[in-house]
N, CA and C of each residue as an Amber inpcrd file, in Angstrom:
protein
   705
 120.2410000  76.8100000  83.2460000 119.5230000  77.1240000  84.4850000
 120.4890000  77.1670000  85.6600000 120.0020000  78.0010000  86.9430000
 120.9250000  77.5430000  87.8150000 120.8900000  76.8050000  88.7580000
 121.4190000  76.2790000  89.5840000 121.7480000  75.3650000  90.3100000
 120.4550000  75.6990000  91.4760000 120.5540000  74.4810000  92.3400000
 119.2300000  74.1420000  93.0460000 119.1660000  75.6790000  94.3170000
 117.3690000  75.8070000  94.1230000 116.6170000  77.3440000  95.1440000
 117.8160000  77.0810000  96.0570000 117.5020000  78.2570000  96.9350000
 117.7500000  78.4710000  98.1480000 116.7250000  77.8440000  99.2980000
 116.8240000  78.2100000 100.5750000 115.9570000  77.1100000 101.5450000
 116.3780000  77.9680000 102.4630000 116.7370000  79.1410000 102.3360000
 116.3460000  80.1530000 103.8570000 117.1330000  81.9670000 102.8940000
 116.2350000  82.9890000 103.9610000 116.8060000  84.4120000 102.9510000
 116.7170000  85.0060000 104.2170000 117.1020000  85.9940000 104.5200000
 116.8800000  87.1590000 105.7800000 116.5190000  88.3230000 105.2930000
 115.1350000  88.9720000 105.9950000 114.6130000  90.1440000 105.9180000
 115.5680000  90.9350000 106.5200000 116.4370000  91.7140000 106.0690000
 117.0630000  93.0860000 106.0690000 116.2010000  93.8980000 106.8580000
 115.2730000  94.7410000 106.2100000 114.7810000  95.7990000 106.1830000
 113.0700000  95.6440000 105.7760000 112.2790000  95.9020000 106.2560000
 110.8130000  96.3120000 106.2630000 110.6620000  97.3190000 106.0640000
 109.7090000  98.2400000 104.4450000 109.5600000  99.1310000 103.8310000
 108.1050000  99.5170000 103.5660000 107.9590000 100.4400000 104.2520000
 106.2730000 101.0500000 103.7000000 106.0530000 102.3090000 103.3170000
 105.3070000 102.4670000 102.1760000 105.1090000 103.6990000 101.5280000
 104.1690000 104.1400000 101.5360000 103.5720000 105.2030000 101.3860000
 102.3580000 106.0720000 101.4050000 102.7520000 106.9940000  99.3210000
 100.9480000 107.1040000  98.6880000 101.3720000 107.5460000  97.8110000
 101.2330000 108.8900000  97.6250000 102.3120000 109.1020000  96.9670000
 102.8500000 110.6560000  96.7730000 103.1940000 111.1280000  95.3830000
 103.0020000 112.1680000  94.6480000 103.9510000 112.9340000  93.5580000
 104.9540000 111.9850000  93.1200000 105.0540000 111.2120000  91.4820000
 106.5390000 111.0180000  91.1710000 106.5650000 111.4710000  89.6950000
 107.7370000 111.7940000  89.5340000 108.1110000 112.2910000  88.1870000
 107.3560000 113.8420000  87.9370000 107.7920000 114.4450000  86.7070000
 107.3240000 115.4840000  86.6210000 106.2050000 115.8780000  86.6700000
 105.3050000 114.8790000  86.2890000 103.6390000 115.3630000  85.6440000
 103.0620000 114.7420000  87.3610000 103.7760000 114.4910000  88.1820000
 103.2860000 113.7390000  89.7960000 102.3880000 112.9200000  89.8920000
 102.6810000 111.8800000  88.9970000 102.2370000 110.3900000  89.0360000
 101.9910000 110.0410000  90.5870000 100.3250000 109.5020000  90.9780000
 100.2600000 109.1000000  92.0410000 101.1130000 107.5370000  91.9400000
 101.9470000 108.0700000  93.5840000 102.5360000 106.4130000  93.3030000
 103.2640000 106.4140000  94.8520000 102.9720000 104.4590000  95.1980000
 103.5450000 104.5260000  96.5250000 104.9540000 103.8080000  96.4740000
 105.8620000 104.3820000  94.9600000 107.1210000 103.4670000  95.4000000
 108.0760000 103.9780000  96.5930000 107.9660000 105.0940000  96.9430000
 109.0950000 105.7870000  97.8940000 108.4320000 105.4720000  98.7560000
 109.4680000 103.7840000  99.3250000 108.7940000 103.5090000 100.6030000
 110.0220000 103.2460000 101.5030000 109.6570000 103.8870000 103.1960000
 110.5180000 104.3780000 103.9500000 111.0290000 103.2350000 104.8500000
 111.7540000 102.8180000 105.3150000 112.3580000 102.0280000 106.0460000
 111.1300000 101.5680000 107.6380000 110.7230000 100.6880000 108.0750000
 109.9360000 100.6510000 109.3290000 110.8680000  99.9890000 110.3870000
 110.6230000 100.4470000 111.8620000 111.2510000  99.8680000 112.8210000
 110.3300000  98.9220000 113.4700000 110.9380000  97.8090000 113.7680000
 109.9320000  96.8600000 115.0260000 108.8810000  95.6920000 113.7640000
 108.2120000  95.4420000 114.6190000 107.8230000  94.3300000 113.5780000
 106.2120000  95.1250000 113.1290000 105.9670000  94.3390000 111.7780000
 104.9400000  94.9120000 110.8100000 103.9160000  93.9740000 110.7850000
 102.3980000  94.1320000 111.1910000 101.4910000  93.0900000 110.4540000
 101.2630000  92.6670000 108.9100000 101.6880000  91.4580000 108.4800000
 101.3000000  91.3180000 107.2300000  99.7070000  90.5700000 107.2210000
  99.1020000  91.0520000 106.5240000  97.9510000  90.3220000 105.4980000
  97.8690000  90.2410000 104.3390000  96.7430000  89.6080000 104.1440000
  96.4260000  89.5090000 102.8410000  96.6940000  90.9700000 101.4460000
  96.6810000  91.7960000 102.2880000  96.8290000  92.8820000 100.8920000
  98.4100000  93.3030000 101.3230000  99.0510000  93.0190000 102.1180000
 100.5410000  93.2640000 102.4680000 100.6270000  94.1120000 103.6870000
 101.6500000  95.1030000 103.3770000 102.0600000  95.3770000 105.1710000
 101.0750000  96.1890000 105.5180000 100.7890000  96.6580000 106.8600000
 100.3600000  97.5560000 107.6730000 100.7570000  98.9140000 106.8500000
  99.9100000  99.8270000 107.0140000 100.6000000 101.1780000 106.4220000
 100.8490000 101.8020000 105.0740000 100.7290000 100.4920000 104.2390000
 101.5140000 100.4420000 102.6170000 100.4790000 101.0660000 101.8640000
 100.8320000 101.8040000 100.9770000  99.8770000 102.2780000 100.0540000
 100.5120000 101.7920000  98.2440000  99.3570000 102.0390000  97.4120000
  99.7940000 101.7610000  95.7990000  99.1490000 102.8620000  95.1870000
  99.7490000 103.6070000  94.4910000  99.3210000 104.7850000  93.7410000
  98.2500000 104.4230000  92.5740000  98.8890000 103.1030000  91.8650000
  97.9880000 102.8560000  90.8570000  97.1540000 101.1980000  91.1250000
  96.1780000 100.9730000  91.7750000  95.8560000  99.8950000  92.4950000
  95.6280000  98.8940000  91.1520000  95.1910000  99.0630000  90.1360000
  94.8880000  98.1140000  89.1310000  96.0770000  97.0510000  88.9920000
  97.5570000  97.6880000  88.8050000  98.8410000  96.6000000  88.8400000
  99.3430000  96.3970000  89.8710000  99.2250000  97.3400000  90.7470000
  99.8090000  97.3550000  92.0650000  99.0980000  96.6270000  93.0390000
  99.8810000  95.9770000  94.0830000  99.2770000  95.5010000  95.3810000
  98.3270000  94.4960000  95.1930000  97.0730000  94.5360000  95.9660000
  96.4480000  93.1780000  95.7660000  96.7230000  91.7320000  96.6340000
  96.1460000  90.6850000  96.5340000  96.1220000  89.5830000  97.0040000
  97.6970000  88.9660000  96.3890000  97.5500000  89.1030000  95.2300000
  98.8310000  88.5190000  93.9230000 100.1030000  89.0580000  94.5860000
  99.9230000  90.1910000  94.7700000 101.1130000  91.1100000  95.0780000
 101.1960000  91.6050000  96.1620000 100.8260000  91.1950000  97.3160000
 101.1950000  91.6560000  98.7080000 102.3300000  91.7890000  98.8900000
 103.0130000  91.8010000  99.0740000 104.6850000  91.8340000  99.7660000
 105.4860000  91.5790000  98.2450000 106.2640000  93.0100000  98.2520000
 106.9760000  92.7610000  97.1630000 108.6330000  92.5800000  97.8300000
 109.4320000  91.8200000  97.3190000 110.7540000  91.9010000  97.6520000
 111.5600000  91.9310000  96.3390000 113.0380000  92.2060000  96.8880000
 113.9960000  92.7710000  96.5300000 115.1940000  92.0840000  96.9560000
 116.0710000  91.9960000  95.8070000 116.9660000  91.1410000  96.5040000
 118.3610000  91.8100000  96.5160000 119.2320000  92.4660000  97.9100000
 119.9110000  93.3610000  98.0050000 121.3590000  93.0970000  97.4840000
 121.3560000  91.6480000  96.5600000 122.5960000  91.2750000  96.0350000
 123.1080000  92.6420000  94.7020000 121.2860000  92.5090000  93.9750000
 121.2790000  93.3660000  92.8860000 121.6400000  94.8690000  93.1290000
 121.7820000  95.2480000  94.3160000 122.3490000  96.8600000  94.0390000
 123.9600000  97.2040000  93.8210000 124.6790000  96.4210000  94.0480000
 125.9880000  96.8300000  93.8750000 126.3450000  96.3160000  92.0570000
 125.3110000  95.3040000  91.6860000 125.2310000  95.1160000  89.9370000
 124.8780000  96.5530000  89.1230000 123.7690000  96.8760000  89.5080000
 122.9260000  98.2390000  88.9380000 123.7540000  99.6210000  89.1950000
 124.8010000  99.4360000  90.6380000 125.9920000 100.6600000  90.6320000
 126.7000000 100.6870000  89.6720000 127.3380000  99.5710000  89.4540000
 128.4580000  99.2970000  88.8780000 128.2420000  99.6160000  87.5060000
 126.7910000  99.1070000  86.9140000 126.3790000  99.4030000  85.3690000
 126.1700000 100.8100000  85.1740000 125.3770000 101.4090000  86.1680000
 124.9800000 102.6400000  86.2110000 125.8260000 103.7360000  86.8430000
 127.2140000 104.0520000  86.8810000 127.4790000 104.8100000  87.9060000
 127.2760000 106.1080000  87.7080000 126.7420000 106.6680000  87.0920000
 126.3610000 107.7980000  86.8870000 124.9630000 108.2710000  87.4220000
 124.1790000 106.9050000  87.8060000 122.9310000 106.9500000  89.1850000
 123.4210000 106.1960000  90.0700000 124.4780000 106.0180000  90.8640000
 125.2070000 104.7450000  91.8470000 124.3000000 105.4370000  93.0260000
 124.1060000 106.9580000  93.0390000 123.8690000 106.5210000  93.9900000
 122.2520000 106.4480000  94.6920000 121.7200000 106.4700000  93.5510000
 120.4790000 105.1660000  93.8150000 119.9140000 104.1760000  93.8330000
 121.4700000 103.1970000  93.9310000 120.9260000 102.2460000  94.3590000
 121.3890000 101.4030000  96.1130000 120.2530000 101.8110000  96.3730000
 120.6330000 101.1250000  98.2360000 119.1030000 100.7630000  98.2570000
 118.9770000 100.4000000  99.6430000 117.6700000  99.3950000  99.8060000
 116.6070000 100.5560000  99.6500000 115.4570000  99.7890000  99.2100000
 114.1260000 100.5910000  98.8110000 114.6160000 100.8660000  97.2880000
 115.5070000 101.0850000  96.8640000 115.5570000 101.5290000  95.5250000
 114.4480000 101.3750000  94.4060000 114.0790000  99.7770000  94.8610000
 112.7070000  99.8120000  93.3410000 111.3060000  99.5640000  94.2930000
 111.4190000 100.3040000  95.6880000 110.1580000 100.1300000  95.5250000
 109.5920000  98.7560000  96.2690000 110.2140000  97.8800000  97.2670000
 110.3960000  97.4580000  97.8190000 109.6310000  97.0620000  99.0990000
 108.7250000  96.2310000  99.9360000 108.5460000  96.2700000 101.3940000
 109.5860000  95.5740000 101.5210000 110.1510000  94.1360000 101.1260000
 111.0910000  92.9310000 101.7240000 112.1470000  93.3590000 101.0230000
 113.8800000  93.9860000 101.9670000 114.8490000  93.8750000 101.6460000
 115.1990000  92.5880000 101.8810000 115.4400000  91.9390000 101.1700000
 116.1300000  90.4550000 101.1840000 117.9230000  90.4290000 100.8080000
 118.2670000  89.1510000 101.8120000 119.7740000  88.6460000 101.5950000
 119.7570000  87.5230000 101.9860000 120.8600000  87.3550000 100.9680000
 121.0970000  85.6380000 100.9590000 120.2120000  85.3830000  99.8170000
 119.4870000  85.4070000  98.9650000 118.6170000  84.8750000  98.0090000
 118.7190000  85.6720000  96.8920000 118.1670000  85.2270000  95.9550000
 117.9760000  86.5980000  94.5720000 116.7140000  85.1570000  94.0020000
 116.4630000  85.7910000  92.4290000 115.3550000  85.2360000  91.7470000
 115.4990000  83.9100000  91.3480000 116.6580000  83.4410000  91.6400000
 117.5320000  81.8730000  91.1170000 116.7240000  81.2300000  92.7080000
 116.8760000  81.8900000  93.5410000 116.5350000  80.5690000  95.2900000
 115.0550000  80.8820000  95.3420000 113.9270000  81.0720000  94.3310000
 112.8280000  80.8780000  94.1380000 111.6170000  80.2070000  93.3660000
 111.0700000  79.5570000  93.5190000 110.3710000  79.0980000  92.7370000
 108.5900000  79.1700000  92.5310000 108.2920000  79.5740000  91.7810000
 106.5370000  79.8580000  92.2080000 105.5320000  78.9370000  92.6450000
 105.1320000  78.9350000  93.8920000 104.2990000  78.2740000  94.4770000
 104.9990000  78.1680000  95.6450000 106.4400000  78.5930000  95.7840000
 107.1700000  78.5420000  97.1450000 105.9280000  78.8770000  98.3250000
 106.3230000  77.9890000  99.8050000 105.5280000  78.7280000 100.5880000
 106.7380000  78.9270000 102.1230000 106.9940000  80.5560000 102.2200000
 107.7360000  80.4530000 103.0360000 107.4040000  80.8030000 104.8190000
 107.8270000  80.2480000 105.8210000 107.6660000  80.9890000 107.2320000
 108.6190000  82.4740000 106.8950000 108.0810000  83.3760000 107.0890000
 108.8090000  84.7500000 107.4420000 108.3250000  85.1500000 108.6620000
 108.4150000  85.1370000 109.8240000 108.1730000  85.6980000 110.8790000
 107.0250000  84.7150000 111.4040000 105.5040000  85.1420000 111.5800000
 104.8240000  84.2920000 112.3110000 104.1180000  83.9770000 110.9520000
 104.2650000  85.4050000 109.6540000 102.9940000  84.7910000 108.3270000
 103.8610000  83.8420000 107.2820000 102.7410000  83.4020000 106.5150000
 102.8790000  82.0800000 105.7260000 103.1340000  82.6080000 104.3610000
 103.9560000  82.9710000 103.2760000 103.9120000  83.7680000 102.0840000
 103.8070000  82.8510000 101.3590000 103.1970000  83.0460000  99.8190000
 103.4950000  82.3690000  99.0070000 104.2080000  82.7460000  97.9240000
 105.2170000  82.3830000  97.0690000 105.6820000  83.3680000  95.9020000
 104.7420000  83.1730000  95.0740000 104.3910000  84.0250000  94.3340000
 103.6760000  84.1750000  93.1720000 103.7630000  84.8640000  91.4440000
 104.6560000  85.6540000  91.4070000 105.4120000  85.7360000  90.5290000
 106.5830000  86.6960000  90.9310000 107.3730000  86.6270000  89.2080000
 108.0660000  88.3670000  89.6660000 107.3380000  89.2170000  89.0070000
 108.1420000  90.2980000  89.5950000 107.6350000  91.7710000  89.1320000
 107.7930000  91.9730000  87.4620000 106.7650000  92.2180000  87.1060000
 106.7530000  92.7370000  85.6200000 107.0330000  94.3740000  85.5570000
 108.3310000  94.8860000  85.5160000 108.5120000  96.1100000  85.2160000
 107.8810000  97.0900000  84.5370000 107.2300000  98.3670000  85.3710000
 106.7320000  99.3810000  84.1730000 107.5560000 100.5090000  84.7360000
 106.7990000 101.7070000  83.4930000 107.3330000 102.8040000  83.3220000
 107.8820000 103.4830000  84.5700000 107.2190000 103.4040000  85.7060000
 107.1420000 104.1740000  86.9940000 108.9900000 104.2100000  87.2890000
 109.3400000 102.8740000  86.8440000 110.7790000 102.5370000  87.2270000
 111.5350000 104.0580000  86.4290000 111.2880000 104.2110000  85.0170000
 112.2340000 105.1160000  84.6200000 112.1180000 106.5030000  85.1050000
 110.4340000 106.6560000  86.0620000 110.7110000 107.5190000  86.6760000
 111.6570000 108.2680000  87.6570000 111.1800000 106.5360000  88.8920000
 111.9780000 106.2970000  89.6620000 113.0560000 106.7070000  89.7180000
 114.2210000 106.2670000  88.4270000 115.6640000 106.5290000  88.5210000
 115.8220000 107.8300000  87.2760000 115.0980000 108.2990000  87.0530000
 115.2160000 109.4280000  86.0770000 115.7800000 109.0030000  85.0760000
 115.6860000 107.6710000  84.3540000 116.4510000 106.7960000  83.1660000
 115.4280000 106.1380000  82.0170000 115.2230000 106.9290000  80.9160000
 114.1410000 106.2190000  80.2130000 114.1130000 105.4090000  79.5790000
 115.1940000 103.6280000  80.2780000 115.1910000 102.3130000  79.7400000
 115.2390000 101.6410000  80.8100000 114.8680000 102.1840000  82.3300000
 115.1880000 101.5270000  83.6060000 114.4860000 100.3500000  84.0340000
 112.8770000 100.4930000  83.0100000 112.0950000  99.4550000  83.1660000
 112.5810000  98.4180000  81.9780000 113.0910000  98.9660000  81.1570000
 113.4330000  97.2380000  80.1980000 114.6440000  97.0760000  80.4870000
 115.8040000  97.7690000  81.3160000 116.4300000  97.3870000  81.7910000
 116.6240000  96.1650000  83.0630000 115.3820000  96.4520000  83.5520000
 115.2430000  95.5030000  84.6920000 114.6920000  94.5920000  84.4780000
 113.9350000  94.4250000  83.1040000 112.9940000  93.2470000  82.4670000
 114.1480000  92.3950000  82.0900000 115.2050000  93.2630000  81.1220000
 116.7700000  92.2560000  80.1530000 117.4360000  91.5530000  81.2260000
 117.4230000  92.0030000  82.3840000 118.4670000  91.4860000  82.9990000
 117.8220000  90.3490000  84.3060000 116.5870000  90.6700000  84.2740000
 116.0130000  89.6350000  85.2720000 116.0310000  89.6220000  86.6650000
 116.8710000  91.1070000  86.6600000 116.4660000  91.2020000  88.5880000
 115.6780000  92.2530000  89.1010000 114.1640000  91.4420000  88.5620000
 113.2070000  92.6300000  89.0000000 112.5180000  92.6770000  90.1880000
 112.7830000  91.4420000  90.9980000 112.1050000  91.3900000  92.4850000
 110.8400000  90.5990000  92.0200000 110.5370000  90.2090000  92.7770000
 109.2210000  89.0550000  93.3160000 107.8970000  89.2550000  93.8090000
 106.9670000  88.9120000  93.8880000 106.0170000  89.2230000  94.7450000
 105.7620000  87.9020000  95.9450000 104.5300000  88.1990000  97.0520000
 104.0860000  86.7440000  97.8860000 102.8180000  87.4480000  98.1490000
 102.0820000  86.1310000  98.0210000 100.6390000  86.1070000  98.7610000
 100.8450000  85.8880000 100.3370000 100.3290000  86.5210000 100.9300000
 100.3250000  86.2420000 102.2860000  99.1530000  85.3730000 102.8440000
  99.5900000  83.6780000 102.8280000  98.5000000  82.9660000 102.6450000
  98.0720000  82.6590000 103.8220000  98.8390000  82.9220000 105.4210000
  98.5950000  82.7120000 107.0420000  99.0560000  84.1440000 107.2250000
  98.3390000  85.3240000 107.5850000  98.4110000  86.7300000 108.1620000
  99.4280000  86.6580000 109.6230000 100.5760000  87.6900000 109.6030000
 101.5020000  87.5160000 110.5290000 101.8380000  88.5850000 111.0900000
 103.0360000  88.3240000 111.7540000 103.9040000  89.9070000 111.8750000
 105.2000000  89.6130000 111.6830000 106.0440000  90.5710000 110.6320000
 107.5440000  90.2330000 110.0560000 108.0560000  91.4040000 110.9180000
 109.3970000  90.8850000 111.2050000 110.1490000  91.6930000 111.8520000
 111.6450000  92.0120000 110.6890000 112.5500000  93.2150000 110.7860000
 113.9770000  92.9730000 110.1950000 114.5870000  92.3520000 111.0060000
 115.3150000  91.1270000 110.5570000 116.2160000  90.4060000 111.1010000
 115.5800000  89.0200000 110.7110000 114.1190000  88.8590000 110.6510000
 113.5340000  87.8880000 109.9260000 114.2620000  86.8880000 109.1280000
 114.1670000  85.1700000 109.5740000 114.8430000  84.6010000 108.3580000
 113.3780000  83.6970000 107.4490000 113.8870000  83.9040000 106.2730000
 112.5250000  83.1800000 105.6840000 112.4890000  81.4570000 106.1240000
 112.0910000  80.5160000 106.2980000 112.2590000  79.1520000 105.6660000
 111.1480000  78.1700000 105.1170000 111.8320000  77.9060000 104.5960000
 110.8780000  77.4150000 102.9440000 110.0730000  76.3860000 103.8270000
 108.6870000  76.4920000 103.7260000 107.9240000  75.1880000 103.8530000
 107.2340000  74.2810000 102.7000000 107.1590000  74.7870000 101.8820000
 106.9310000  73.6050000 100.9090000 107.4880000  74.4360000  99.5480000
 107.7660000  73.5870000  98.6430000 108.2500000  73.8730000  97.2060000
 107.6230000  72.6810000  96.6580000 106.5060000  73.0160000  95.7360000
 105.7950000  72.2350000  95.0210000 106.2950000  72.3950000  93.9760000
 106.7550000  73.4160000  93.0320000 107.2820000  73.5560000  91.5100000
 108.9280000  73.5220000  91.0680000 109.6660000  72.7910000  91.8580000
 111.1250000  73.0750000  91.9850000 111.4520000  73.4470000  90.7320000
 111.0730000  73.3180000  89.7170000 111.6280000  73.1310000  88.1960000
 111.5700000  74.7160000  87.8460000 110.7710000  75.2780000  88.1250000
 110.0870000  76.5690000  87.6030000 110.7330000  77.7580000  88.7800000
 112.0170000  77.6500000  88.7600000 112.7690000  79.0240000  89.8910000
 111.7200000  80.1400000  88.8080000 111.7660000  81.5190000  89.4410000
 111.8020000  82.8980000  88.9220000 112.5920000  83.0780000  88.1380000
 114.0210000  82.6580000  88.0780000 115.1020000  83.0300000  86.9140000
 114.6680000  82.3690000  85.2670000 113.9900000  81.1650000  85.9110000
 113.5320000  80.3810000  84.4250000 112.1020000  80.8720000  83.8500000
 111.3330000  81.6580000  84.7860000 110.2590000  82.1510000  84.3790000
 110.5170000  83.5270000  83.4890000 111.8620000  84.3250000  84.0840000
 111.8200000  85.2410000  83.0800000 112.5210000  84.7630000  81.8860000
 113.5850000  84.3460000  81.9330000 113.8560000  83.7360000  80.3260000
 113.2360000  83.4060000  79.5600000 112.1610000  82.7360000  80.3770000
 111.0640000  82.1430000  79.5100000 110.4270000  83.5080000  78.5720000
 109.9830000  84.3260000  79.4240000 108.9150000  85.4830000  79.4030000
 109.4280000  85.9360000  78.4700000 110.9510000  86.7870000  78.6940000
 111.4550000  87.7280000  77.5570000 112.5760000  87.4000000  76.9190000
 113.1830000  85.9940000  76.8800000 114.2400000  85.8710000  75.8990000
 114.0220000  84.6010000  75.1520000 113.7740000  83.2700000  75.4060000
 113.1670000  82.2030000  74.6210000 111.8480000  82.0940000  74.8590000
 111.1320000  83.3150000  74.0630000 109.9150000  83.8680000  74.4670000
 108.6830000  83.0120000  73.6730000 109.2340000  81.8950000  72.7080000
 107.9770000  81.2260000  72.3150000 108.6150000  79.2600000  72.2450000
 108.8510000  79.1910000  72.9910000 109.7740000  77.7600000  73.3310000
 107.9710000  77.5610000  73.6040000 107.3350000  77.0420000  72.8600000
 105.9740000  76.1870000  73.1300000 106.1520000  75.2130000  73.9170000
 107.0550000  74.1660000  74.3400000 106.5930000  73.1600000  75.2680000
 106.7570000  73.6190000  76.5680000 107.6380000  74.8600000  76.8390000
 108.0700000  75.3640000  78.2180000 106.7730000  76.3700000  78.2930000
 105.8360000  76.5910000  77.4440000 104.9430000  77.7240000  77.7520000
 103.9050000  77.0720000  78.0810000 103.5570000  75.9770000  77.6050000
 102.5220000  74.9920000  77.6650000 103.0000000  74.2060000  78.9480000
 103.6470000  74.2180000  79.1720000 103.9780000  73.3600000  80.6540000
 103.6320000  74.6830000  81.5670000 104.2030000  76.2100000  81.5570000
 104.1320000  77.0870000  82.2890000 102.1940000  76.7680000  82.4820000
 102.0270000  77.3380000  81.2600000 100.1480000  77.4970000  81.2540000
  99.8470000  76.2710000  81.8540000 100.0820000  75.0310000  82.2450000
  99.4720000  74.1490000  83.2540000  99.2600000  74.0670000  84.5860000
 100.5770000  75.1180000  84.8740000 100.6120000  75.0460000  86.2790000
  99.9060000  75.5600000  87.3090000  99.2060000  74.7240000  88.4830000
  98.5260000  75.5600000  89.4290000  98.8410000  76.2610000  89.9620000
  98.0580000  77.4750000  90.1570000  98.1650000  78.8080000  90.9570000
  98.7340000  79.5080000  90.1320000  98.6410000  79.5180000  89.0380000
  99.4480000  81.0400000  88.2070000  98.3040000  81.8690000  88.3390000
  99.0520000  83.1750000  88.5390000  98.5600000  84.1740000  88.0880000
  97.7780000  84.2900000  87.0260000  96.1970000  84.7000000  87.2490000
  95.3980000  84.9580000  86.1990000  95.6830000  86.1920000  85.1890000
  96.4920000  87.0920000  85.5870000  97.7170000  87.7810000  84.3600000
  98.5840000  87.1280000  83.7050000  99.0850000  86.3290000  84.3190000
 100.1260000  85.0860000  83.4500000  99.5110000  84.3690000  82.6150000
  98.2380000  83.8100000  82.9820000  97.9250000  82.7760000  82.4090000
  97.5240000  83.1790000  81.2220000  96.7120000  84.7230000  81.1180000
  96.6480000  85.3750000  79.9920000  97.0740000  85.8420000  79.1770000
  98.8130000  85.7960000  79.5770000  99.7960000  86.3500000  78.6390000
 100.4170000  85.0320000  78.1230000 100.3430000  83.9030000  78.9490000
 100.8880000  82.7120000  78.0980000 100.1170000  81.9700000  76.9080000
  98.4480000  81.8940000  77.5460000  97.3240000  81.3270000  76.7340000
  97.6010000  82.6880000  75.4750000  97.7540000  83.7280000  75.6810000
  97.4630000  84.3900000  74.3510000  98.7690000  84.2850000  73.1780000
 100.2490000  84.1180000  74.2230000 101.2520000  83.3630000  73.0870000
 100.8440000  82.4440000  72.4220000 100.4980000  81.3670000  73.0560000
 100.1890000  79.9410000  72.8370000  98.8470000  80.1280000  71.5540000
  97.8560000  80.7000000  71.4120000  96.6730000  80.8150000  71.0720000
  97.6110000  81.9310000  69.7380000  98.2080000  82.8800000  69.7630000
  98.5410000  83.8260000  68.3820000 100.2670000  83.3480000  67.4520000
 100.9360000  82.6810000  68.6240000 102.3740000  82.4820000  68.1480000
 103.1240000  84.1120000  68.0780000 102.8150000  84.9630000  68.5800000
 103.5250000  86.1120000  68.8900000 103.4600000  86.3600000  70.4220000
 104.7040000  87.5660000  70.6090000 104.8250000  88.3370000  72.0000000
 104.4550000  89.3370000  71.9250000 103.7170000  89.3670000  73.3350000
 102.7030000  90.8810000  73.4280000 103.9360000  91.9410000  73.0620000
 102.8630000  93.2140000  73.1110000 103.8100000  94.0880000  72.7700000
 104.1810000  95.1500000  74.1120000 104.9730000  95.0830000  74.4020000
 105.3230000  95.7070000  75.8760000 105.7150000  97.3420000  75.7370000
 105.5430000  98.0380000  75.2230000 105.4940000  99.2970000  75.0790000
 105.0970000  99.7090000  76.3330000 103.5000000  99.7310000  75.8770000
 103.0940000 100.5860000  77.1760000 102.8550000 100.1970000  78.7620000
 103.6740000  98.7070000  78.7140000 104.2060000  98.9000000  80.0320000
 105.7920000  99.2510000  80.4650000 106.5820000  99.7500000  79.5690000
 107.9190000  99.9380000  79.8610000 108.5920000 101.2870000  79.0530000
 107.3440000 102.0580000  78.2510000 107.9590000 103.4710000  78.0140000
 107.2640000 104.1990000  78.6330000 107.5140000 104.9310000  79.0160000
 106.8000000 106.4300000  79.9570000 106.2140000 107.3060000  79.0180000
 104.8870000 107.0790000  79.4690000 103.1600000 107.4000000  78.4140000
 103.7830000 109.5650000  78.6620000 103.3370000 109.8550000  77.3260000
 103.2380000 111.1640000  77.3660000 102.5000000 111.4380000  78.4860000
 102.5390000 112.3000000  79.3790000 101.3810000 112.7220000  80.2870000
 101.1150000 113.8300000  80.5040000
């Protein structure tokens, strides 16, 4: 594991999208989201302005404010240089460009000040297909699942206004044990460690998607089968 969260991150950049055409067959979708100036109201469903192409996974209470952590783009150049140059901020889709932090200075149930609103983390991002749209790469979503820097989500649990230049700071950390980095290991590489899944499935405030993907490990002794959220469906 790594060494102890972080305890402050800076908003970069504030990103909102409207949904539009992606990929060939023009998947409604609001990842191409554009840079905003000045400060943004957050609520409960996330920023001012933001749209989700496919509302069932997207957005929501769970998933208001998605971030990104801008350490990971010069990793994804370097692997990828033959798409280098898509990766700069907004790349996956993004409202919170974040620095100073990645998925190691988080932990779920975090509750942070960002501006005047109250966030809560709530999980990370479970990668789908949209990603291999995204980068025109048809392993971009289990690429970002293997490697664990898929970005985060927050509940916006006190409605605010975030500005760029924003620094987060942590007001409470109830789950220190449980960063984001240990949740995905958990998820997709020591994927049936029963006492770490059974401790996960205890914890308050998980995600009622989580809880259903852990109770159903726990309950069959297998891992779901992730296909059809990480290959790109004939369409």
């Amino acid at each position: 594991m790594p060494g102890q969260p972080g305890e402050a991150f800076e908003i970069v950049e504030l990103r909102t999208g409207r949904v539009a055409p992606l990929g060939p067959a023009g998947v409604p979708s609001g990842i191409d989201k554009q840079q905003v100036d000045g400060p943004v109201a957050a609520g409960p469903l996330g920023l001012e302005g933001d749209q989700h192409g496919d509302q069932k996974n997207h957005g929501g209470p769970h998933k208001a404010l998605h971030a990104y952590a801008l350490a990971h783009l010069p990793l994804w150049a370097a692997e990828l240089p033959h798409r280098a140059d898509c990766f700069r901020p907004g790349a996956f889709g993004e409202n919170l460009v974040v620095a100073g932090a990645t998925e190691a200075d988080f932990c779920l149930g975090d509750r942070w000040r960002i501006g005047s609103a109250l966030a809560e983390v709530s999980q990370a991002r479970q990668p789908c297909w949209r990603l291999n749209l995204r980068f025109d790469l048809p392993d971009m979503a289990r690429r970002v699942q293997e490697t664990g820097r898929s970005g985060w989500y927050f509940r916006v649990i006190e409605p605010g206004v975030i500005a760029a230049g924003d620094r987060g700071a942590l007001a409470e950390r109830p789950h220190p044990e449980w960063t984001l980095h240990r949740v995905s290991h958990l998820l997709y590489h020591d994927r049936m460690n029963r006492p770490a899944l059974e401790e996960l499935a205890a914890l308050p405030g998980l995600t009622e998607s989580w809880q259903r993907l852990v109770d159903a490990r726990l309950a069959s002794g297998q891992t779901e089968n992730w296909s059809r959220r990480l290959e790109t469906p004939k369409i």
